[in-house]
C-alpha positions in Angstrom: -43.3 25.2 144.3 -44.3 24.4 140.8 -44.0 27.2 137.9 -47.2 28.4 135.5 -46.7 28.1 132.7 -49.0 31.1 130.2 -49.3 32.3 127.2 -46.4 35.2 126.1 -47.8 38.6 125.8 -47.6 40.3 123.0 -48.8 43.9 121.1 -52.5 44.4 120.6 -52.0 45.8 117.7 -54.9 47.0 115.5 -58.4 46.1 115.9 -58.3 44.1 113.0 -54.7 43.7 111.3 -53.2 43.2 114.5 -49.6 43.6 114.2 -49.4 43.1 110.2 -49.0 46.4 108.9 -45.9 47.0 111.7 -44.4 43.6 110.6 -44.3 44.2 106.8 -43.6 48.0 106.9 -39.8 46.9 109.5 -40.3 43.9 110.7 -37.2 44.2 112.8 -37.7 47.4 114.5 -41.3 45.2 114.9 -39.7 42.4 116.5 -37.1 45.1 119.1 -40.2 47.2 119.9 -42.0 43.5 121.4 -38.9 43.0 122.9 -38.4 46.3 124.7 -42.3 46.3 125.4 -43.2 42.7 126.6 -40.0 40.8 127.0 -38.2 38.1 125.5 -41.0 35.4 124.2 -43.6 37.3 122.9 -46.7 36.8 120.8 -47.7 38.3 117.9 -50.7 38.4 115.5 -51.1 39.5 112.1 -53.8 39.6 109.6 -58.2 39.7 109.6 -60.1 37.7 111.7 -60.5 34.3 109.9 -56.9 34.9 108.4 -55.2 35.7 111.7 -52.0 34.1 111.9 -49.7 34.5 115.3 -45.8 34.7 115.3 -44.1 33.9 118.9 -40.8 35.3 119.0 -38.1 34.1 120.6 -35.5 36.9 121.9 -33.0 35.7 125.1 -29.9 34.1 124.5 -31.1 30.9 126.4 -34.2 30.5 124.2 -32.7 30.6 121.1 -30.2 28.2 122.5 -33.3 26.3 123.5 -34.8 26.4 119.8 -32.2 26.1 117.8 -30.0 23.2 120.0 -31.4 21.6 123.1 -34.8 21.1 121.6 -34.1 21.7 118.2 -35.8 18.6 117.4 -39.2 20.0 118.1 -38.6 23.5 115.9 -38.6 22.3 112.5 -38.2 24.2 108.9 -41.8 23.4 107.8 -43.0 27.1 108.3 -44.4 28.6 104.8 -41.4 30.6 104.2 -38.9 28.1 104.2 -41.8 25.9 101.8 -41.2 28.8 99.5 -37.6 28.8 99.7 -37.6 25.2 98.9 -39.6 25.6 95.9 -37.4 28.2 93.8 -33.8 27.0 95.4 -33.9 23.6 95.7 -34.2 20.7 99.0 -30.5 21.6 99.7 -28.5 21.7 102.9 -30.7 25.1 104.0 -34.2 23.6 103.4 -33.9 20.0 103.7 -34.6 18.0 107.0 -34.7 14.6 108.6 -33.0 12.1 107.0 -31.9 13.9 103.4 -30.3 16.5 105.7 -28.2 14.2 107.5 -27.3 12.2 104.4 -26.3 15.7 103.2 -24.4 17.4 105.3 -22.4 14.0 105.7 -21.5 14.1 102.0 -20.9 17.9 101.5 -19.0 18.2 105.2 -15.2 16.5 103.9 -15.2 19.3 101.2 -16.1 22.3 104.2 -13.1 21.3 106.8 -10.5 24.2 107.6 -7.9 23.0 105.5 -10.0 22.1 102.5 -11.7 25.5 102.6 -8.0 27.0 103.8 -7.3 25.9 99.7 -9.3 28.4 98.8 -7.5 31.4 99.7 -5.8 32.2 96.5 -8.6 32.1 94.8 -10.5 34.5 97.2 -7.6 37.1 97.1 -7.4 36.8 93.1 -11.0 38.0 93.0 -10.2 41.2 95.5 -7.0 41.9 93.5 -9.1 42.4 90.3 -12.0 44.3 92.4 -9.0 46.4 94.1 -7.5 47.0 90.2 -10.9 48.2 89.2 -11.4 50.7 92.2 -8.1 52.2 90.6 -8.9 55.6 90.1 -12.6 55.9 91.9 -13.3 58.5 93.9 -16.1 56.9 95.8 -17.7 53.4 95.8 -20.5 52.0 97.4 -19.0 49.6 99.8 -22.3 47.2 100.2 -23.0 46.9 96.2 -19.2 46.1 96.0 -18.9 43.5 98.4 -21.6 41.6 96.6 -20.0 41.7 92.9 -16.7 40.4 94.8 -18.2 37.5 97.5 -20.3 35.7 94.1 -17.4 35.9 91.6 -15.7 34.3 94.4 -18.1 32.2 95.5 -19.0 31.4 91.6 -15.6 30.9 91.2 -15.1 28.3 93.8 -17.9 26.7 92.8 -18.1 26.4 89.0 -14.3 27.6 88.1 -13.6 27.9 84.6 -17.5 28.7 84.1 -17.1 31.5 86.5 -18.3 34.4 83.9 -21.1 32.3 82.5 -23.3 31.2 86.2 -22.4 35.0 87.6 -24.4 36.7 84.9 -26.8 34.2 85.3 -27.2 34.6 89.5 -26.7 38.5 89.3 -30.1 38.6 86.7 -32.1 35.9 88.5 -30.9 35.9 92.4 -33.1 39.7 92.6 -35.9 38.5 91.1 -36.5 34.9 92.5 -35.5 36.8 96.3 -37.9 38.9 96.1 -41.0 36.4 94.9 -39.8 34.2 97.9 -40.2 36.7 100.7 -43.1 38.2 99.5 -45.0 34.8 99.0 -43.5 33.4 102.4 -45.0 36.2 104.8 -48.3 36.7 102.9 -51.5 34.6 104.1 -53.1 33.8 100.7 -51.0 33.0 97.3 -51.8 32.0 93.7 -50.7 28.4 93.3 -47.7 29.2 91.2 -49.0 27.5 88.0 -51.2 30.2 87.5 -49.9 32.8 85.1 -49.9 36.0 87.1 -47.0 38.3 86.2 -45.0 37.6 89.4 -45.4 34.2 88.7 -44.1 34.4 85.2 -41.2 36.8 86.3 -40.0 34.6 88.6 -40.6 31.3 86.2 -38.3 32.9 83.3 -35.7 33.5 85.9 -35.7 30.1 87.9 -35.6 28.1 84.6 -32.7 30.8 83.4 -31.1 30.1 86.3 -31.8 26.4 86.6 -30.2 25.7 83.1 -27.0 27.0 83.3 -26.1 25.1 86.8 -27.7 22.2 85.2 -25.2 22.7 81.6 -22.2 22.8 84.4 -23.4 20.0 86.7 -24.0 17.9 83.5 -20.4 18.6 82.7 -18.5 18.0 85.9 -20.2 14.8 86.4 -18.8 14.1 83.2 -15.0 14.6 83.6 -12.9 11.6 85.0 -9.8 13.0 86.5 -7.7 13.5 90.0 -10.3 15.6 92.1 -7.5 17.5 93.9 -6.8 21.2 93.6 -10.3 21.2 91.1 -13.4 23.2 91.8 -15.8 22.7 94.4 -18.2 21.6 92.1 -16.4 18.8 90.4 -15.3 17.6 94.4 -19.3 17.5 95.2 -19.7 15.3 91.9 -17.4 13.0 92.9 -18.6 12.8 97.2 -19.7 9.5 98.1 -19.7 7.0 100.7 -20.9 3.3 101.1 -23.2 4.8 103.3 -25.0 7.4 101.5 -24.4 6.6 97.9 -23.7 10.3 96.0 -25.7 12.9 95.1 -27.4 12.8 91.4 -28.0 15.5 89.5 -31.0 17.5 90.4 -29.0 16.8 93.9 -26.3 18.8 93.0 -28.4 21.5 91.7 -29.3 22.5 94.6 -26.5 22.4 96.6 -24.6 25.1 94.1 -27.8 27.1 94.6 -28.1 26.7 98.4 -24.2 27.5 98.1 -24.8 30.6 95.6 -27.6 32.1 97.6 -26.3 31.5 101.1 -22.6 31.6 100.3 -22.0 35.4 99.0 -25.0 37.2 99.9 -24.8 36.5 103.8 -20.6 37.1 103.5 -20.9 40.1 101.8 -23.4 42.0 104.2 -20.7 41.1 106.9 -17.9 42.7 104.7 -20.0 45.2 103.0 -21.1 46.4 107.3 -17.5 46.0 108.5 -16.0 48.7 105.8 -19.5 51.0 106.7 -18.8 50.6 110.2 -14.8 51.4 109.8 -15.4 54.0 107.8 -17.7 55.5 110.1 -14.7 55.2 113.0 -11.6 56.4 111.9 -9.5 55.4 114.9 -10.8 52.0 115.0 -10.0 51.8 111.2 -6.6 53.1 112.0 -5.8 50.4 114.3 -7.3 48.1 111.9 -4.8 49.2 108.9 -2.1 49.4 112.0 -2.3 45.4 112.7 -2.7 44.9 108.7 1.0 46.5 108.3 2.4 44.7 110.7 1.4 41.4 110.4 1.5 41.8 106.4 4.2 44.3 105.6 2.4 44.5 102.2 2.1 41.0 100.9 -1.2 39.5 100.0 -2.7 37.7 103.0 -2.7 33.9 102.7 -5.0 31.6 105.2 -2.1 30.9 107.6 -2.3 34.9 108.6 -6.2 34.3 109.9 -5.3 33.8 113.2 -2.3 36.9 113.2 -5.0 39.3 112.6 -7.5 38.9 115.8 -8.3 42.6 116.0 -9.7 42.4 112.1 -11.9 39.6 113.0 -12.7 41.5 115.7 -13.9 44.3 113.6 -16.2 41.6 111.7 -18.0 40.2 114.6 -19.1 43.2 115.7 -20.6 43.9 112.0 -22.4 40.4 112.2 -23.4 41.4 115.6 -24.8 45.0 114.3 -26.2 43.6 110.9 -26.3 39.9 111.0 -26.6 38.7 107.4 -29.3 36.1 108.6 -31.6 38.8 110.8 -34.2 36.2 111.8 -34.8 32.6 112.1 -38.4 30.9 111.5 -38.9 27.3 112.6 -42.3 25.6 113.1 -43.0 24.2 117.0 -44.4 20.1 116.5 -45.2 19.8 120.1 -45.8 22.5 122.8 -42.7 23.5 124.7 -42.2 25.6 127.7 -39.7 28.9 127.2 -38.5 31.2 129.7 -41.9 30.3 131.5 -44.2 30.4 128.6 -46.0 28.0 126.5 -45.4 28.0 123.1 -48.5 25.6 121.3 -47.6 23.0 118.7 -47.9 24.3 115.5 -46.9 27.5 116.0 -44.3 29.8 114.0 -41.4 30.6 116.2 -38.4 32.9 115.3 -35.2 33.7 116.9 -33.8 36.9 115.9 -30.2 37.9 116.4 -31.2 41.2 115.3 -32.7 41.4 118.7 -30.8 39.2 121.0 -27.6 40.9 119.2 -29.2 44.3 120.5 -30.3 43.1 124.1 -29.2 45.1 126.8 -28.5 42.1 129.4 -25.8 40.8 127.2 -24.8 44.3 125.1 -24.0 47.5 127.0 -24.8 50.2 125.4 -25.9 48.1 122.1 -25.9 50.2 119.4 -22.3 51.6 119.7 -20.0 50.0 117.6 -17.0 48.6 119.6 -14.9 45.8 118.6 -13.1 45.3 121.9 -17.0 43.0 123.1 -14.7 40.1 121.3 -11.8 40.0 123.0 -11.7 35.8 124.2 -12.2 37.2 127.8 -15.3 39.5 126.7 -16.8 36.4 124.6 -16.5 34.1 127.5 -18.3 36.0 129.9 -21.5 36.0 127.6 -24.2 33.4 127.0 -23.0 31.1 124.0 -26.3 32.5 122.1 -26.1 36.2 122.8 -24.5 36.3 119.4 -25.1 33.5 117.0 -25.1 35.2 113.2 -24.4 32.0 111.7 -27.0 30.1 113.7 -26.4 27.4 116.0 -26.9 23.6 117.2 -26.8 20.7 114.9 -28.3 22.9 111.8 -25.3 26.0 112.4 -23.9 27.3 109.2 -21.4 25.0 107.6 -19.6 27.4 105.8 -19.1 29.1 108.7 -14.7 29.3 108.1 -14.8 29.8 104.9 -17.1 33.2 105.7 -14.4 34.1 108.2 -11.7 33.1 105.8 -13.5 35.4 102.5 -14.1 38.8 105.0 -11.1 38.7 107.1 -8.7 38.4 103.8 -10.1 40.7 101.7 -10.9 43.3 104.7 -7.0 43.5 104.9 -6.8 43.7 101.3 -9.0 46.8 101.1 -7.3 48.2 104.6 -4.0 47.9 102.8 -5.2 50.2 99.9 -7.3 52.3 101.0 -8.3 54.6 103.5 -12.1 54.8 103.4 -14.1 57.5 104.2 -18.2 57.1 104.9 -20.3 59.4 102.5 -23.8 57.5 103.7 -23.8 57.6 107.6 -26.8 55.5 108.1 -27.6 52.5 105.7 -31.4 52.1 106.2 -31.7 48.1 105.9 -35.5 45.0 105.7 -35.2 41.3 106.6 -35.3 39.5 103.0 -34.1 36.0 102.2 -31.0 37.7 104.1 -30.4 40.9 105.5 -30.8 43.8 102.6 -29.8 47.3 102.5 -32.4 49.8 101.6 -29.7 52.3 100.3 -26.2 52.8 99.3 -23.3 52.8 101.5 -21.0 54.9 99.8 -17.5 55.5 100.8 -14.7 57.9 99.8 -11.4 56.2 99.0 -8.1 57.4 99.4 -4.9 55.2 98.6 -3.0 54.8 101.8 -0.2 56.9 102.2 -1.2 59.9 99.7 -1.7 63.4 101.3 -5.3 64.6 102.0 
């Protein structure tokens, strides 16, 4: 017998705002409440009557594997907030589509293989040897705000080397700024054309063009130089990336790949990092056993990228942060045609999100969800699950291509920090909104205490 197809339920909401209020005040507790309340495609509206817009969501494991792989081709990045994205970072390898995507991700995708990002390991540790030399003597450090100093000098370093100092001033000034005029112009229904001089739009102006200029003063240079590419930064490699195929990128190309790479490349690893010291200071045995494999597998010596692998019970740790708080919370595509999900009809046209904020919370694949255990990523525990009941770096042909070199970054300097210090949590919850990427609302401070002194 045939199946009917209907439309997803969703929240009534209020008589005339519908869900908006709910969706801007948390948007994720939104989204888990629709799940919890009307299952795992669900339809939302938000906004006046002649404004209205509607939001499906997406929640199983097989529907975001449906949206974001097997039919990936109908969901598209055309939604408003990725348009607004687009406009203040660039048509890199996050916004782009179609055809400059492909010719993209070909070019960039030689300089993102395990043993070219595997290079950049002394590098990474340098920059948490200095953050670890500056902690000297602290009595308490707010783990979250730390892990973001350290992943975009890192990142910044990689990137622009020598110039480090210069583009890291620049990004910590502007990155707040520009974020913030993004997300709040990507989820409202009416907006100023940006030419108009409204504060926000100024604000946000000064620091694009701030931010603009310096990458374009180091781009300028790199394409410049004429020298052996090998052991240089990433930069200069990207300059230099061509193929009879695709030519190379120019240099309003390369722009905004080093801001695609800025923005996705340390604020998404450092939530993971930031969550995984929260979370381990939080559980003391778990931390334990954490600092336990560290010592063995290290006996003291700075971790290189051949020890990755030697420390599955750290990257085990990490997971589970990215499961708890996912650095990209939720995913917006646009549907081009309609398409049946988990026996409902989503319409062409619509806004669709995944959200492994929700799938990462859902009771079919997470017993008791909320708990933090490591031991859900043991291989045996990771193949029993759906392949999308945990996907924080996204999945199908648009998946995160810096996806090892995250790993590489969190799991290296999580040792490092393990190896110092013992950490103790000061801020037991860490209130935290969906921005460009996931944000915390408030410290997450944490006691140290260097390993091995007396209590």
């Amino acid at each position: 017998m045939a199946t009917t197809e209907t439309s997803p339920p969703g929240p009534a909401g209020l008589p005339l705002l519908g869900s908006l209020l709910e969706l801007r005040s948390d948007s994720l507790a939104a989204f888990l409440r629709a799940q919890r309340a009307h299952g795992d495609v669900v339809r939302l509206t938000a906004g006046p009557p002649g404004l209205r817009s509607e939001l499906y969501g997406v929640f199983s494991a097989e529907g975001a594997q449906q949206v974001l792989a097997t039919d990936s081709a109908d969901f598209r990045k055309d939604n408003a907030f990725y348009q607004e994205v687009r406009e203040s970072f660039g048509n890199g390898l996050l916004t782009s589509q179609d055809a400059d995507y492909l010719r993209q991700r070909r070019l960039v995708q030689p300089l993102f293989t395990r043993r070219r990002v595997d290079g950049y390991a002394s590098a990474l540790t340098d920059e948490t040897s200095a953050m670890l030399r500056r902690w000297d003597g602290a009595q308490a450090v707010d783990v979250l705000d730390e892990m973001t100093r350290l992943t975009l000098r890192a990142v910044a370093r990689i990137l622009f080397g020598v110039d480090v100092d210069a583009a890291v001033d620049v990004v910590e000034r502007s990155f707040p700024v520009i974020g913030e005029y993004v997300l709040r112009r990507g989820f409202s229904p009416l907006n100023p054309p940006r030419a108009w001089p409204t504060p926000a739009n100024r604000r946000a102006a000064a620091a694009t063009d701030e931010l603009y200029a310096v990458c374009d003063r180091i781009v300028e240079e790199r394409r410049a130089q004429k020298s052996d590419a090998e052991g240089e930064d990433l930069l200069t490699l990207l300059a230099r990336a061509e193929s009879a195929e695709d030519g190379s990128l120019d240099a309003s190309e390369l722009r905004d790949q080093v801001l695609i790479f800025l923005l996705a490349g340390h604020e998404t690893t450092a939530t993971s990092l930031g969550f995984a010291l929260h979370l381990l200071a939080l559980h003391p045995e778990e931390q334990t056993r954490a600092r336990a494999e560290v010592a063995r597998v290290l006996d003291g010596r700075t971790p290189t990228a051949a020890d990755l692998d030697a420390l599955p019970y750290l990257t085990m740790v990490l997971k589970e942060a990215m499961r708890l708080y996912p650095a990209a919370p939720v995913i917006g595509r646009r549907a081009v045609r309609a398409t049946a999900i988990g026996g409902h009809t989503i319409p062409a046209g619509a806004d669709v999100i995944v959200a492994p904020w929700v799938t990462h919370r859902h009771p079919l694949y997470w017993k008791d969800p909320e708990r933090f255990d490591p031991e859900r990523f043991t291989p045996e525990a990771e193949k029993a699950r759906p392949r999308y009941a945990w996907f924080p770096f996204g999945g199908g042909p648009r998946a995160c291509i810096g996806q090892h070199f995250s790993m590489l970054e969190s799991v290296l300097a999580l040792a490092m920090v393990l190896q110092g210090y013992e950490l103790t949590a000061v801020d037991r919850t860490v209130p935290v909104r969906a921005a460009i990427t996931l944000r915390p609302a408030g410290p997450a401070r944490c006691v140290l205490t260097p390993v091995g002194r007396a209590r």
